[in-house]
Each structure stands twice: as structure tokens, then as C-alpha cells.
C-alpha positions as CSV (number, residue, x, y, z in Angstrom):
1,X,13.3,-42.4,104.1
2,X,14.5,-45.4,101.8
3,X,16.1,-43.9,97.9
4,X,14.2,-40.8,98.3
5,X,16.1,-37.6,96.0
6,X,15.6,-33.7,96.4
7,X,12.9,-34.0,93.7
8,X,11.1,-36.7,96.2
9,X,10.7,-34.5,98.9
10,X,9.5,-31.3,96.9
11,X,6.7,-33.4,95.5
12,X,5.9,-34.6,99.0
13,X,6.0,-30.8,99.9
14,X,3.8,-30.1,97.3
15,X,0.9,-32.7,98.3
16,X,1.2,-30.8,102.0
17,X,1.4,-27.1,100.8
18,X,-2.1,-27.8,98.8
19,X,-3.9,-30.4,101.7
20,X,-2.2,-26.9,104.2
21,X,-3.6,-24.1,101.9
22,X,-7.0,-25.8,100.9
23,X,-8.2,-28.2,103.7
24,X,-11.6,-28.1,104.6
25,X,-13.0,-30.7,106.7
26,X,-15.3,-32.7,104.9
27,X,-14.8,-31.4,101.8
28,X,-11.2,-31.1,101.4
29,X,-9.2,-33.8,103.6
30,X,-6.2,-35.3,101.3
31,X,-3.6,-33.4,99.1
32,X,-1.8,-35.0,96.1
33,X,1.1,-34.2,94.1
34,X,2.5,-35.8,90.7
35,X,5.2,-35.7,88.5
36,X,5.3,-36.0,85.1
37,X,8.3,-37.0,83.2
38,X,8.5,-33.7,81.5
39,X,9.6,-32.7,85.1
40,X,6.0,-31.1,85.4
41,X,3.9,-31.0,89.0
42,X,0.6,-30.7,89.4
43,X,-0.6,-30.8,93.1
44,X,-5.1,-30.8,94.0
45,X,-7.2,-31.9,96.7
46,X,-10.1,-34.1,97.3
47,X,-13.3,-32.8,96.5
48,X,-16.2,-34.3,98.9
49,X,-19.7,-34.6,98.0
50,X,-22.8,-34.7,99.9
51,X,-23.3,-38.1,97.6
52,X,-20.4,-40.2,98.5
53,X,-20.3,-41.4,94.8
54,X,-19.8,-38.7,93.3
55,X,-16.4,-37.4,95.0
56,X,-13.3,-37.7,93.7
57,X,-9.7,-38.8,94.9
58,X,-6.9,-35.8,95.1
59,X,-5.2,-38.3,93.1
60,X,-7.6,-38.1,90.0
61,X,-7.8,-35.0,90.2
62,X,-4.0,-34.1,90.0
63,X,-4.0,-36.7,86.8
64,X,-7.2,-34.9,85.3
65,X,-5.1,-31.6,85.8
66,X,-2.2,-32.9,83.7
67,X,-4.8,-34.4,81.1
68,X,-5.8,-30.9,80.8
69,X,-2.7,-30.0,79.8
70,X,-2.2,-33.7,77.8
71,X,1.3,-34.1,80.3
72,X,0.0,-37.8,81.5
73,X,3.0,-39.4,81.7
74,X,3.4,-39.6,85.4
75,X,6.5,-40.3,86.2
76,X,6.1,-40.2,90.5
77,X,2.8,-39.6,92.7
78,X,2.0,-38.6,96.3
79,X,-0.7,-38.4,98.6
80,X,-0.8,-37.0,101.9
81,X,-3.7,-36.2,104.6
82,X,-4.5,-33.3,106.9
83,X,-1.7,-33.7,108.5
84,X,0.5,-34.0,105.8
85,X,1.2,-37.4,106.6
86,X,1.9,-39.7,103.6
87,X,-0.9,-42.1,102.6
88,X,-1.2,-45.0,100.3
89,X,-3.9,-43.9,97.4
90,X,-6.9,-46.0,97.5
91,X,-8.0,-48.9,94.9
92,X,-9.4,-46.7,92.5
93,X,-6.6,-44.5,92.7
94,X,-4.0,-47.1,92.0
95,X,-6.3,-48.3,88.9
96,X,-6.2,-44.8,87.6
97,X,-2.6,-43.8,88.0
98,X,-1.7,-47.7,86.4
99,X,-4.0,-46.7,83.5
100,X,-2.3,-43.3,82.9
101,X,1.4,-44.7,83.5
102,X,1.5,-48.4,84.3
103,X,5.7,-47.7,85.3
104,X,4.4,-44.6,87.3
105,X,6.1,-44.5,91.0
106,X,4.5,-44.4,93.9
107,X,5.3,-42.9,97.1
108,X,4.0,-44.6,100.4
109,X,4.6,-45.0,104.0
110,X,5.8,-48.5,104.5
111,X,7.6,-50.4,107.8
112,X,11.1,-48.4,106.8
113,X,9.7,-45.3,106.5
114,X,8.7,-43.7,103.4
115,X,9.1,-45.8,100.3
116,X,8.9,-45.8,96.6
117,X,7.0,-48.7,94.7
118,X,5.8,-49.2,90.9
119,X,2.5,-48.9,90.8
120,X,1.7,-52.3,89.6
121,X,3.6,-53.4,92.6
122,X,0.4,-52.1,94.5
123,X,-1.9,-53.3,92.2
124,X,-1.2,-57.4,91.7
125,X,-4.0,-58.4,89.3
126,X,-5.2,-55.3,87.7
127,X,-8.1,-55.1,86.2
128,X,-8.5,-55.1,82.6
129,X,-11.2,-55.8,79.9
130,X,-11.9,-58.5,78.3
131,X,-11.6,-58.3,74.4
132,X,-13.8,-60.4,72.5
């Protein structure tokens, strides 16, 4: 585990107490935890729908939990499946948490073990409107 603190792993412990407590096969298969620079967590699961379109990411839903709250300033995120093993979020995921906090970390399993990057290190050539 490469420059990972005590805060690191409780968010990582987070993401795998909420994927432990709630996971459902196919409805409920990935946990997520964030940290918001206020020192705030918020932790969710995937919710799976019968309509593929219409699910949503763990990661969304652990942002749309701090939007609740209006705490979007994400300082760290992690995702973890099942198992509890860490994941990298998906696409959409990395779109989303760049959108809320574009210097948001990330935390990923990587060739040295678990590693930290900057979101829009995951995200080379984000996507972003035109203005006209």
C-alpha cells in the first residue's frame, strides 16, 4: 500500500462495512466510501435495476448523499466489491466525482498495490461542453 494514512484505510473500511452489511446479489454488489474535506464520510451501495439504465454507481450515490447535506467537496473516494476488494470506479463514475471535485483523490488497486491518483489522472480528456 503506496502513501496510504490511518484516515486511508478507515475510508476503505467504510466502502467494505456497507458492500458487508448491505450486499445483495444483483441488486447490491459494490460499496463506496468518500471523504469530504470537512473530514465528513459518507459510505452507499449500488442500487441495481431490472432496467440496466436506470441503476446507479455506489459512487453517485455516496456523492448524492453529501449533496444532500451540500458537503461536495470530496476530498478522497473508494470503491470496493463483494469481496471488499478495491475497484477502480467506472467512466461515469470518474466524470461525476471530477465534476464535484476535479482535485478529488482516488483510491485504486494498481501494479504496487493500492494507490492514490487525482481524479483527472483517470480521466485524460474529460468531457466538457461546448459554450457557444
Amino acid at each position: 500500500m503506496n502513501n496510504l494514512c490511518e484516515e486511508d484505510l478507515q475510508l476503505i473500511e467504510a466502502a467494505r462495512s456497507i458492500i458487508a452489511l448491505r450486499s445483495k446479489p444483483d441488486s447490491h454488489e459494490v460499496g463506496a466510501a468518500l471523504r469530504t474535506r470537512s473530514g465528513k464520510i459518507f459510505s452507499a451501495v449500488n442500487v441495481k435495476a431490472n432496467v440496466g439504465r436506470v441503476s446507479v454507481c455506489a459512487e453517485a450515490v455516496a456523492i448524492g448523499m453529501a449533496a444532500s447535506v451540500g458537503d461536495t467537496d470530496i476530498e478522497r473516494i473508494v470503491a470496493v466489491d463483494q469481496k471488499g476488494r478495491v475497484i477502480s470506479p467506472c467512466g461515469m463514475c470518474r466524470e461525476m466525482i471530477s465534476d464535484y471535485a476535479p482535485q478529488a483523490d482516488v483510491i485504486v488497486s494498481g501494479n504496487d498495490g493500492l494507490e492514490i491518483f487525482k481524479v483527472a489522472d483517470l480521466l485524460p480528456h474529460k468531457f466538457c461542453k461546448i459554450k457557444a
